[in-house]
VODRENFI-530569 format. One record per residue: residue in one letter; x, y, z of N, C-alpha, C in turn; residue number from 1. Coordinates in steps of 0.05 Angstrom, whole numbers. Last residue first. Example, Ala and Ser with C-alpha at 12.3 -4.5 7.8 and 13.67 -1.06 7.14 Angstrom:
<atoms>
{'s'; {257; -45; 142}; {273; -21; 143}; {258; 1; 157}; 2};
{'a'; {264; -114; 156}; {246; -90; 156}; {264; -66; 156}; 1};
</atoms>
This chain:
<atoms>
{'x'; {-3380; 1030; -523}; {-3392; 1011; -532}; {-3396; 1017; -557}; 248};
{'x'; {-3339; 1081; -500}; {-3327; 1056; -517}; {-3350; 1023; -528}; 247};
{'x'; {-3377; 1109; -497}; {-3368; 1117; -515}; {-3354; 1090; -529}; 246};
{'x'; {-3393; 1098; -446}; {-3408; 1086; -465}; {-3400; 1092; -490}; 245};
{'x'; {-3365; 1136; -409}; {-3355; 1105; -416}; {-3374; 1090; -430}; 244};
{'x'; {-3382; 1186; -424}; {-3354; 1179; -426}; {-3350; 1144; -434}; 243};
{'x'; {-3422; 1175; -385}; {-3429; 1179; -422}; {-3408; 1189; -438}; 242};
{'x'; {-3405; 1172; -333}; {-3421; 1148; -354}; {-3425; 1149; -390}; 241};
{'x'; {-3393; 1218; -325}; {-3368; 1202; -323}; {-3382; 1175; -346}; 240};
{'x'; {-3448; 1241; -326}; {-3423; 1259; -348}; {-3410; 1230; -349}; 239};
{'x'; {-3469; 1213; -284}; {-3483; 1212; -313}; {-3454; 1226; -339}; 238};
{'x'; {-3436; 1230; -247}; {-3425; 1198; -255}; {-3454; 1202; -280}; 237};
{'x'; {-3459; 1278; -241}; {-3431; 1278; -240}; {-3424; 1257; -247}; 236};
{'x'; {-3514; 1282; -233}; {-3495; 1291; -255}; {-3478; 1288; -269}; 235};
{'x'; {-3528; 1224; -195}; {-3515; 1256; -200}; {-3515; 1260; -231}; 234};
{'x'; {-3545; 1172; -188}; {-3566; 1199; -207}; {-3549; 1223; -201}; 233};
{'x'; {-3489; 1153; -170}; {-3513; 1141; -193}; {-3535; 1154; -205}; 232};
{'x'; {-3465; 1155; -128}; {-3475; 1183; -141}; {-3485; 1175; -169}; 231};
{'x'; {-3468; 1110; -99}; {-3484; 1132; -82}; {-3490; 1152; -108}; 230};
{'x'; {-3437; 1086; -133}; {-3467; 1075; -123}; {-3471; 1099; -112}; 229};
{'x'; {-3387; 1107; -125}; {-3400; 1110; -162}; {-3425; 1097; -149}; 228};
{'x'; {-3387; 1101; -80}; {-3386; 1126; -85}; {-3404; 1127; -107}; 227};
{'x'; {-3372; 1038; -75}; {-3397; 1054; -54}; {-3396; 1079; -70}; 226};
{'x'; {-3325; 1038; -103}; {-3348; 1027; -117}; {-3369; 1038; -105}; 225};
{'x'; {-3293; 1067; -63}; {-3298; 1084; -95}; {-3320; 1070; -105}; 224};
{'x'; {-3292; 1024; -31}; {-3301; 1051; -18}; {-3316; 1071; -42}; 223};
{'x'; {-3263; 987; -53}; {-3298; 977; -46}; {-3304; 1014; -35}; 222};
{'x'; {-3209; 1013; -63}; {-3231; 1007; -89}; {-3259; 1009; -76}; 221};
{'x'; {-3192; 1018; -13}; {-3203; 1040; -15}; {-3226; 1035; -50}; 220};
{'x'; {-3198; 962; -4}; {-3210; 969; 21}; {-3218; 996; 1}; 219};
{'x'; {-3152; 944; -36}; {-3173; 934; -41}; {-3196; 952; -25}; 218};
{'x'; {-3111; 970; -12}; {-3124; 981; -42}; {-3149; 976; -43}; 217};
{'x'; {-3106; 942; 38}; {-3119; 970; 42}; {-3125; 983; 12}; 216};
{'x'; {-3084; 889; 22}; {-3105; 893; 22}; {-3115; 917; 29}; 215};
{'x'; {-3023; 915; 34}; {-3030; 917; 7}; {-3069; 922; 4}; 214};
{'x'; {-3023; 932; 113}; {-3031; 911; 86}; {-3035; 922; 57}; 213};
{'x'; {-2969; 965; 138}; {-3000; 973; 124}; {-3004; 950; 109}; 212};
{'x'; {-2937; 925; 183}; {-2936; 945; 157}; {-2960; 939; 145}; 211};
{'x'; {-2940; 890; 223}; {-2930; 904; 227}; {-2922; 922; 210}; 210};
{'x'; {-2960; 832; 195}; {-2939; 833; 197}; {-2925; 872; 197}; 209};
{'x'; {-3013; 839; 243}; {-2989; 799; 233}; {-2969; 815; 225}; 208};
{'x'; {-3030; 881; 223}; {-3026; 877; 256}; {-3013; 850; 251}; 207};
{'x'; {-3047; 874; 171}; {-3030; 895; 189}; {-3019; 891; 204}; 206};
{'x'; {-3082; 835; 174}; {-3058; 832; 161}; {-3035; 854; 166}; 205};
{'x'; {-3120; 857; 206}; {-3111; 836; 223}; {-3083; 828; 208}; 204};
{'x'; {-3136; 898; 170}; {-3123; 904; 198}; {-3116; 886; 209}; 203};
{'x'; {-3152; 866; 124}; {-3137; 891; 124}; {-3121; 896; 152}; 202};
{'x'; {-3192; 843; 148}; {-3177; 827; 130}; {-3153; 839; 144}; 201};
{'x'; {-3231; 884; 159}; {-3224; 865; 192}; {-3202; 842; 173}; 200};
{'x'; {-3243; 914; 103}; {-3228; 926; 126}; {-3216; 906; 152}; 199};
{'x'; {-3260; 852; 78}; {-3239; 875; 73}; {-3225; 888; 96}; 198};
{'x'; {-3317; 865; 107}; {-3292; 835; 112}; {-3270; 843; 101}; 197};
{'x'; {-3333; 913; 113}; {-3323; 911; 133}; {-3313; 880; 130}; 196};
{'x'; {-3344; 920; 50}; {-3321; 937; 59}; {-3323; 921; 91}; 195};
{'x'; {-3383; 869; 52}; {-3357; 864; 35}; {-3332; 886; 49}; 194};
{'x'; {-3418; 901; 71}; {-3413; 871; 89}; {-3379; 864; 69}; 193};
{'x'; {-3432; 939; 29}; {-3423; 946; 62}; {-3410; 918; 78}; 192};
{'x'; {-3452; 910; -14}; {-3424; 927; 5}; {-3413; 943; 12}; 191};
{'x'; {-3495; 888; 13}; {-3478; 866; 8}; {-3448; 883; 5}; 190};
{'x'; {-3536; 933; 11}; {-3533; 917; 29}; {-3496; 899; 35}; 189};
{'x'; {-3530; 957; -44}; {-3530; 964; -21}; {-3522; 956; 11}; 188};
{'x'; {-3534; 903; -73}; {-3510; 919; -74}; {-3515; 941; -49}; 187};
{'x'; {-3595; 884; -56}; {-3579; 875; -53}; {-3544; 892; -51}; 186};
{'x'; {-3644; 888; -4}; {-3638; 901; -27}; {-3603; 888; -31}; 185};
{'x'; {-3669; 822; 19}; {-3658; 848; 18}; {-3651; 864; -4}; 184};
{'x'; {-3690; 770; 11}; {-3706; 793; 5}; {-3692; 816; 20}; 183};
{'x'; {-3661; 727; 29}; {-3667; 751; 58}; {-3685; 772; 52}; 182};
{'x'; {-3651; 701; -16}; {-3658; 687; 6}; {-3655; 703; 30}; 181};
{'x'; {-3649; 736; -65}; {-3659; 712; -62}; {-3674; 697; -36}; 180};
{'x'; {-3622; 785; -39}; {-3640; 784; -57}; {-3661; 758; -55}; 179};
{'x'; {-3568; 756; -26}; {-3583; 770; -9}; {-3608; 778; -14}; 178};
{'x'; {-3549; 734; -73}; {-3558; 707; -47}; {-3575; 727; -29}; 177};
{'x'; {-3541; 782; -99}; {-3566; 758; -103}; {-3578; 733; -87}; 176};
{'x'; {-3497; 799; -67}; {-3521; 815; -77}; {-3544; 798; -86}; 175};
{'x'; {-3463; 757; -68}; {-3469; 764; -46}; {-3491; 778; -58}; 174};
{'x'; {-3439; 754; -127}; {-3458; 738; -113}; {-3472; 738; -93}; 173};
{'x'; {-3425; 808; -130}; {-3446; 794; -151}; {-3467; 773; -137}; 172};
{'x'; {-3378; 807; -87}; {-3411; 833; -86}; {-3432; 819; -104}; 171};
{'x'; {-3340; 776; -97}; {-3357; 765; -72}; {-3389; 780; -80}; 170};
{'x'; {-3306; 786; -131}; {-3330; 769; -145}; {-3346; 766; -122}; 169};
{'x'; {-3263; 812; -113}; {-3285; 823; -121}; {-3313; 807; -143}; 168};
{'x'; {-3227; 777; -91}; {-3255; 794; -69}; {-3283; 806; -85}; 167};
{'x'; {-3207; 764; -116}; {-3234; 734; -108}; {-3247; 757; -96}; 166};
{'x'; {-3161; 798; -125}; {-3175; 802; -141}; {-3206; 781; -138}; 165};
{'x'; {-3135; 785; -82}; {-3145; 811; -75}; {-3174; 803; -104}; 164};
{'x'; {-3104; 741; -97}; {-3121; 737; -73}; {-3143; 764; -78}; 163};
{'x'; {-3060; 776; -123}; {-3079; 760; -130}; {-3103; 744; -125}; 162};
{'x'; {-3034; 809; -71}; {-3056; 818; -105}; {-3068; 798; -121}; 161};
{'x'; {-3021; 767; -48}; {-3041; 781; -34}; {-3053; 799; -58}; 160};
{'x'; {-2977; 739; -80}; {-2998; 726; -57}; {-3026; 743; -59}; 159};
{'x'; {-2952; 786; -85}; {-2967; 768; -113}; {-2985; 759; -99}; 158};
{'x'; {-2928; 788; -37}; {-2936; 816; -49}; {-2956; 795; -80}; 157};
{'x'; {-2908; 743; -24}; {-2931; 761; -3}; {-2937; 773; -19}; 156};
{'x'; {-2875; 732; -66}; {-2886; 721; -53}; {-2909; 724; -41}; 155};
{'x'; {-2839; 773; -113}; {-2840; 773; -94}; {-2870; 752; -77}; 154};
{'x'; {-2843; 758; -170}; {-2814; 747; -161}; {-2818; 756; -118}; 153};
{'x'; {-2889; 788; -185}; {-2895; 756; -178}; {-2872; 740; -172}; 152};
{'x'; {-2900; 838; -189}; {-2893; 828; -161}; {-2888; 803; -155}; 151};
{'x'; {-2937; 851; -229}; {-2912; 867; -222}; {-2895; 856; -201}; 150};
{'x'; {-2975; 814; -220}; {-2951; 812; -242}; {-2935; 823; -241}; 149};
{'x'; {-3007; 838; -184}; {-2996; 821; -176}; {-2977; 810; -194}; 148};
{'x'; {-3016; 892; -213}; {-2999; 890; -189}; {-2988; 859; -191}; 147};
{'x'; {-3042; 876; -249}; {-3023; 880; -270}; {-2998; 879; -229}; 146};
{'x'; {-3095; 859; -216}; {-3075; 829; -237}; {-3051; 839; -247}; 145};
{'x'; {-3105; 904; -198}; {-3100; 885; -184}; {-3081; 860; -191}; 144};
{'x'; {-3117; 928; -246}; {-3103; 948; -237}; {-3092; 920; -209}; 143};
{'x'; {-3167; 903; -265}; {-3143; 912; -277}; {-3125; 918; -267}; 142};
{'x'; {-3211; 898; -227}; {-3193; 877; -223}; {-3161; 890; -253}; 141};
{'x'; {-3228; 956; -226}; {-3207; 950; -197}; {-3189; 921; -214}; 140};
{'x'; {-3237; 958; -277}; {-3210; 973; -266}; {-3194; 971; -246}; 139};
{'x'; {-3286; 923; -264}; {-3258; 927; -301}; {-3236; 938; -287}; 138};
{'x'; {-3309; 944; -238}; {-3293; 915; -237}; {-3277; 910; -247}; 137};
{'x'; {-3331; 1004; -248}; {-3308; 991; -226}; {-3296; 979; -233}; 136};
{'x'; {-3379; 971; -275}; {-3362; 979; -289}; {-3338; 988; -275}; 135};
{'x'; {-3429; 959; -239}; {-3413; 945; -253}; {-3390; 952; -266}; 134};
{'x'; {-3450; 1012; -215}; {-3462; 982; -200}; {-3433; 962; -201}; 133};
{'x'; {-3454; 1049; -251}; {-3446; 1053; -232}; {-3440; 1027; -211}; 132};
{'x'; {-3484; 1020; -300}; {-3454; 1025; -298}; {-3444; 1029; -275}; 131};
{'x'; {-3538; 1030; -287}; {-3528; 1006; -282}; {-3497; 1001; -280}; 130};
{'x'; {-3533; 1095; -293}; {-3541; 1081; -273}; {-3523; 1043; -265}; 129};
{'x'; {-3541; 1082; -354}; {-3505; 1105; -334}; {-3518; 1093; -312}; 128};
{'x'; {-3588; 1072; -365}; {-3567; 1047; -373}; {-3537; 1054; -354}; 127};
{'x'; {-3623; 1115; -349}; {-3614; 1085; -333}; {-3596; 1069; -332}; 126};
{'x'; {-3607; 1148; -384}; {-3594; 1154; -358}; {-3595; 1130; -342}; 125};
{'x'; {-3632; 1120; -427}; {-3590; 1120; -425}; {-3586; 1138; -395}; 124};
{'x'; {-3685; 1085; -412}; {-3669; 1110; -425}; {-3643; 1105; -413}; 123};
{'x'; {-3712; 1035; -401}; {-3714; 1065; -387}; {-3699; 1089; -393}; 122};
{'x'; {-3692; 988; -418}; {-3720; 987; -407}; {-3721; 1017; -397}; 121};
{'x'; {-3655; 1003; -459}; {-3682; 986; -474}; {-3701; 988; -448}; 120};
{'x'; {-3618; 1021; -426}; {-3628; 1031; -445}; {-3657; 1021; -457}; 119};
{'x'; {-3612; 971; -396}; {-3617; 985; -385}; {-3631; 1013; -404}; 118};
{'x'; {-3588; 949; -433}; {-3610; 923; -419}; {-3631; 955; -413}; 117};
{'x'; {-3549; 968; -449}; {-3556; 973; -467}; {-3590; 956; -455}; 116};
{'x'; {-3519; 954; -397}; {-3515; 980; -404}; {-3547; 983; -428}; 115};
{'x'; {-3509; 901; -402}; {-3522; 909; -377}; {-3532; 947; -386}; 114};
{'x'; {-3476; 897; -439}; {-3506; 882; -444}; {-3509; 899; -426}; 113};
{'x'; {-3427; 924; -425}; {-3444; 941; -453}; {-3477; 925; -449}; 112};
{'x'; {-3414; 888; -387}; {-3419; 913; -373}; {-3434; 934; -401}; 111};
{'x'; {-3402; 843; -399}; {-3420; 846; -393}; {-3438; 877; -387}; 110};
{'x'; {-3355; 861; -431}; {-3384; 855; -445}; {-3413; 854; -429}; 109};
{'x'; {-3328; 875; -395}; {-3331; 899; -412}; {-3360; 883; -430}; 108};
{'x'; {-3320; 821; -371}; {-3339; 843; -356}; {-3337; 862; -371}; 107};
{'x'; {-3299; 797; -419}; {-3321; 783; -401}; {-3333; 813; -387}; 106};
{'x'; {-3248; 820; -413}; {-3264; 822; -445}; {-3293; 814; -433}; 105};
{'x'; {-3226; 817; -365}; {-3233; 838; -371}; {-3252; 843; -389}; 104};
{'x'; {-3213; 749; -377}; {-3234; 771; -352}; {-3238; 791; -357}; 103};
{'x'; {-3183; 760; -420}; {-3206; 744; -420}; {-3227; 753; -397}; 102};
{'x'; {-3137; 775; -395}; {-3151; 793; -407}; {-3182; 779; -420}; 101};
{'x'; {-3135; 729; -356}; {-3137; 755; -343}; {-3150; 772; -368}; 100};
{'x'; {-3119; 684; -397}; {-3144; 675; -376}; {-3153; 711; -366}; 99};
{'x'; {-3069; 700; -413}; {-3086; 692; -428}; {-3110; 696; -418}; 98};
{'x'; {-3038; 693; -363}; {-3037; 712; -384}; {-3063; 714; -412}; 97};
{'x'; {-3054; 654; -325}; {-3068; 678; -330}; {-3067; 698; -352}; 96};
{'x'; {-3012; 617; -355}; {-3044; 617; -365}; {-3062; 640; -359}; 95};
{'x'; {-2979; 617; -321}; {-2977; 632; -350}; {-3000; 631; -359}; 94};
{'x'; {-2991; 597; -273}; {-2994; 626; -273}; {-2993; 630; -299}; 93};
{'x'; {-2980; 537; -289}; {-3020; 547; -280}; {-3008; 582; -285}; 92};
{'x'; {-2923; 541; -284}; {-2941; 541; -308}; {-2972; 546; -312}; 91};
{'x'; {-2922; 550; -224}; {-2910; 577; -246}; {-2923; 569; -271}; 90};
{'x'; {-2949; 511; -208}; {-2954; 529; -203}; {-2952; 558; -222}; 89};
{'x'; {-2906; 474; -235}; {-2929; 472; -238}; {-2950; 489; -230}; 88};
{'x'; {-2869; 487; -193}; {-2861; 488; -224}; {-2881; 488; -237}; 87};
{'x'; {-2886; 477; -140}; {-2879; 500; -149}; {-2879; 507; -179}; 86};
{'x'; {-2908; 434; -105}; {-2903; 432; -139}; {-2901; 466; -145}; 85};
{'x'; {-2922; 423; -53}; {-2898; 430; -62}; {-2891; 434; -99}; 84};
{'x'; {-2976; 435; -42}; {-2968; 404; -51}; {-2929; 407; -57}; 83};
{'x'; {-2983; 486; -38}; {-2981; 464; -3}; {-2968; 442; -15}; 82};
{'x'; {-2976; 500; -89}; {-2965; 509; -76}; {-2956; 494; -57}; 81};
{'x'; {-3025; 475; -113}; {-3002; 467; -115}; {-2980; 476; -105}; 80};
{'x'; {-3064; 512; -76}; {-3065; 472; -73}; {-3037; 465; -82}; 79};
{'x'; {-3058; 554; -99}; {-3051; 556; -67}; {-3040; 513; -68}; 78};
{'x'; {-3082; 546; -154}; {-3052; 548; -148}; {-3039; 548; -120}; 77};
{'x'; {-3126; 537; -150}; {-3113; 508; -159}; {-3091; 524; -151}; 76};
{'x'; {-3162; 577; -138}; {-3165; 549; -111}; {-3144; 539; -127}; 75};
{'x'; {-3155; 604; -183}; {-3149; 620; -151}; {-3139; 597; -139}; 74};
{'x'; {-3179; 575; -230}; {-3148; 577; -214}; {-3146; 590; -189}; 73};
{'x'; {-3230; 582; -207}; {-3215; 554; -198}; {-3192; 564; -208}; 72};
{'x'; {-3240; 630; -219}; {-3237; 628; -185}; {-3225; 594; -180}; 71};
{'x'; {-3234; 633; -276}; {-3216; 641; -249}; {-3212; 641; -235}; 70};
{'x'; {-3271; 604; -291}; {-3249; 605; -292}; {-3226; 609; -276}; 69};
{'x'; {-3318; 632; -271}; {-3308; 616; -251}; {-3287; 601; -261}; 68};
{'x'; {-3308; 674; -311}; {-3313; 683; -281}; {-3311; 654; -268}; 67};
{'x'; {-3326; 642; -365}; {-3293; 655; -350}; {-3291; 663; -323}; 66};
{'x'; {-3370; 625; -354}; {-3351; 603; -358}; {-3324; 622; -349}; 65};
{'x'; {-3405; 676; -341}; {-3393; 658; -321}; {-3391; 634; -333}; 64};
{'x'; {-3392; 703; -395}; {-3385; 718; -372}; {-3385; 697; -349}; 63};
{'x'; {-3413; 660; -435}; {-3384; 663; -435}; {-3369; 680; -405}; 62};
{'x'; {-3462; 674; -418}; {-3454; 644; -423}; {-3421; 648; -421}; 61};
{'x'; {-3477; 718; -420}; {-3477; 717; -390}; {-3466; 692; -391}; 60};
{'x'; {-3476; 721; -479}; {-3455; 741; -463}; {-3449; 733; -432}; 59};
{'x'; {-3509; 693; -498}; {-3485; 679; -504}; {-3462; 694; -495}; 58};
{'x'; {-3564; 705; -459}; {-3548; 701; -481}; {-3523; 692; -486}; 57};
{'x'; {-3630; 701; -433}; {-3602; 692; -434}; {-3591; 697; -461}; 56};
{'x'; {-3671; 745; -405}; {-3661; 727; -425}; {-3635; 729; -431}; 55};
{'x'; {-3717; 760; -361}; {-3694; 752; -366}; {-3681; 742; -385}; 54};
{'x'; {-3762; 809; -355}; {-3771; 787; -371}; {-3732; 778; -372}; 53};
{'x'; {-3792; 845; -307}; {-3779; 846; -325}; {-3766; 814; -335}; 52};
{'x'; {-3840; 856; -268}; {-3846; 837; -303}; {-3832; 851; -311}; 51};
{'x'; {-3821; 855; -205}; {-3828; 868; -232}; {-3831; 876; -258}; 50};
{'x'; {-3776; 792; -217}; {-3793; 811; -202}; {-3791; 841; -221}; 49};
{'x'; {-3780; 763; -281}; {-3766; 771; -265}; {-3785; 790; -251}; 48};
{'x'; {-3796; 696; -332}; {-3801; 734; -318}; {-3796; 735; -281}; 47};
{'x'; {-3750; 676; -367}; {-3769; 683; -347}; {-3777; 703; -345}; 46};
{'x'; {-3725; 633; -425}; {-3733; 661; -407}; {-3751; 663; -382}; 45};
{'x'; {-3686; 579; -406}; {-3707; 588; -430}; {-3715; 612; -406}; 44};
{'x'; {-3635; 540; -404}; {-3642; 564; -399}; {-3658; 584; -417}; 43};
{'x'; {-3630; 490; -403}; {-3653; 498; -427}; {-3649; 530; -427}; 42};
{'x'; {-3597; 468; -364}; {-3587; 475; -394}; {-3602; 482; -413}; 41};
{'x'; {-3597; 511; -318}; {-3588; 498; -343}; {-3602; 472; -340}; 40};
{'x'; {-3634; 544; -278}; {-3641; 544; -319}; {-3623; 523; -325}; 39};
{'x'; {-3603; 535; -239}; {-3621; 518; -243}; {-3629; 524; -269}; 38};
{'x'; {-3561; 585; -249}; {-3558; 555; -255}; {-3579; 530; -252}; 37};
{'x'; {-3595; 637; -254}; {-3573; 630; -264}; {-3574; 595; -269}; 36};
{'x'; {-3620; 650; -211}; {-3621; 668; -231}; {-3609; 657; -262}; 35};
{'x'; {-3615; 612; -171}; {-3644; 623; -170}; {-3644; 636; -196}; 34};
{'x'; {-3554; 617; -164}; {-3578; 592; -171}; {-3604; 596; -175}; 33};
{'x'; {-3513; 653; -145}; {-3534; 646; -174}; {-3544; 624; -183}; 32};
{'x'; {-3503; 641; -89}; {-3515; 666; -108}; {-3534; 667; -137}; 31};
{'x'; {-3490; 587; -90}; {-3509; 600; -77}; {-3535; 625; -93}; 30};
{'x'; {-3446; 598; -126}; {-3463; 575; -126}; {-3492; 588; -115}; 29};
{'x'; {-3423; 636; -94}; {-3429; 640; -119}; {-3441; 614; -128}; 28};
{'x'; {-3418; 614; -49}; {-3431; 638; -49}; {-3438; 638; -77}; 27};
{'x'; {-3373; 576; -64}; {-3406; 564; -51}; {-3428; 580; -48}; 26};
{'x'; {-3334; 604; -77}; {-3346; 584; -92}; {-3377; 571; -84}; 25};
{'x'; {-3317; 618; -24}; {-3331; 638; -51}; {-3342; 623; -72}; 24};
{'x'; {-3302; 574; 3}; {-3328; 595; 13}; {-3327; 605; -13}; 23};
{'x'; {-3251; 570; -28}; {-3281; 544; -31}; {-3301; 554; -18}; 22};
{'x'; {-3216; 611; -22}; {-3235; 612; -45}; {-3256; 587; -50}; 21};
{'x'; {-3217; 594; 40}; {-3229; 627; 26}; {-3232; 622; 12}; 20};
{'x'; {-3185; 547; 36}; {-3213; 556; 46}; {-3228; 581; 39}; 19};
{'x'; {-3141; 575; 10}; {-3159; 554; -8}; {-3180; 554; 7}; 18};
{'x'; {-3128; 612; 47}; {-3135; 626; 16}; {-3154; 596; 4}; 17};
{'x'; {-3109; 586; 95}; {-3132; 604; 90}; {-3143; 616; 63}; 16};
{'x'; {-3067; 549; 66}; {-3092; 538; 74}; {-3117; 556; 81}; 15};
{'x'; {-3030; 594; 60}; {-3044; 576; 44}; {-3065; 567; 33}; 14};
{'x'; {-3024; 603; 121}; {-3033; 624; 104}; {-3039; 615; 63}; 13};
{'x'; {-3002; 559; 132}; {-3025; 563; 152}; {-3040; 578; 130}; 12};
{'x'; {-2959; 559; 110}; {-2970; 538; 102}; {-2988; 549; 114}; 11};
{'x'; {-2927; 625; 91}; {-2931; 610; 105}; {-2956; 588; 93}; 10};
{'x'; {-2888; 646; 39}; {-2912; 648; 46}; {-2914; 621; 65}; 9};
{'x'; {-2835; 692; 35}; {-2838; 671; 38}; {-2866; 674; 52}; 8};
{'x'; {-2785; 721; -18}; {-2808; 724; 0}; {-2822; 702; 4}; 7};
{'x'; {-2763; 724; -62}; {-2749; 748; -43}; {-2775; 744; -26}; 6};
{'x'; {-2758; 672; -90}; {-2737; 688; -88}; {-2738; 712; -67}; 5};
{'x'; {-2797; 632; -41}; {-2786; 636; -68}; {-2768; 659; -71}; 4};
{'x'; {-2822; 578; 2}; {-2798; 601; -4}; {-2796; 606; -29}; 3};
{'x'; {-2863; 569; 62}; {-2857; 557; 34}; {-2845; 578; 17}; 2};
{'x'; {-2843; 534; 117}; {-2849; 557; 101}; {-2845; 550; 71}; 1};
</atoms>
């Protein structure tokens, strides 16, 4: 077992998080290759199914250098963990400090391009539209990183908020690998497949240690992200949307 002050993470349970975040790494490889990483390094414009025209900027440049920022610390700290380097561990974590609001600054930007993408091709009810899709992320992963900081003298409990937060890079990529290579619709499709690996996470972490898994936040966020998607032409998320374009 591997032990710190009030809580101890098993080696087995380790080794499932570094395999978990090298699947997410391959999805997101996956995912954005068609859209994304074969352009480099000219990444010069295209045109996109129904002649909408893609162009890169120095927002989607900075949005995934920091986005897989993170997911390689995800994978580096479990590794120094198994390796026994604990001390080294705790210094990779100070760096989130820095690295986490950097994530946030990343998806609030992305989330004004995406917003203002959307304005330019169809009016500001579209642009509240695209919000519904993206803007969540900011809050779920906020509200995930400040847990797992609240908790990081406890083991399981950091463990699993920090873990929590790879989940939510799965929908981006998942939605485009699905797009790409099944021609399905994508966020529709992709979660729903996200709430039921969540929920069969959720219950099997239940059922191991006999108290509600933490991962059930995660379970009810993907539920609220389905919602702000379902009510994307209400009223009701056009009002909530023209609230949060205030801060662009």
């Amino acid at each position: 077992m591997l032990q710190n002050e009030k809580s101890s993470v098993s080696t087995a349970a380790v080794n499932r998080i570094i395999i978990g975040i090298i699947l997410l790494i391959v999805l997101v490889e996956m995912g954005f290759y068609h859209t994304y990483i074969k352009h480099f390094p000219q990444f010069k414009d295209y045109l996109m199914d129904g002649n909408y025209t893609m162009h890169f900027n120095w927002i989607m440049h900075f949005h995934g250098i920091i986005m897989m920022g993170w997911v390689l610390m995800l994978l580096l700290q479990p590794i120094l963990i198994l390796k026994g380097k604990i001390q080294w561990h705790r210094r990779v974590g100070t760096l989130s400090y820095v690295l986490a609001p950097l994530v946030v600054l990343a998806l609030y930007l992305a989330n004004r391009d995406s917003y203002f993408s959307g304005v330019a091709e169809g009016g500001q009810q579209l642009g509240i539209k695209y919000l519904a899709i993206t803007f969540p992320d900011i809050v779920f992963f906020a509200i995930l990183y400040s847990l797992a900081i609240f908790y990081k003298r406890n083991a399981a409990l950091h463990m699993r908020f920090m873990c929590s937060t790879a989940f939510l890079f799965i929908n981006p990529a998942l939605d485009r690998a699905l797009e790409s290579y099944l021609s399905l619709p994508g966020f529709p499709v992709g979660i729903i497949i996200v709430l039921s690996l969540v929920g069969i996470v959720t219950l099997i972490d239940s059922l191991r240690t006999k108290h509600i898994s933490p991962f059930i936040i995660v379970f009810v966020f993907f539920l609220l992200a389905k919602l702000c998607f379902d009510l994307r032409d209400t009223p009701y998320w056009q009002a909530i949307g023209k609230l949060i374009v205030k801060m662009f």
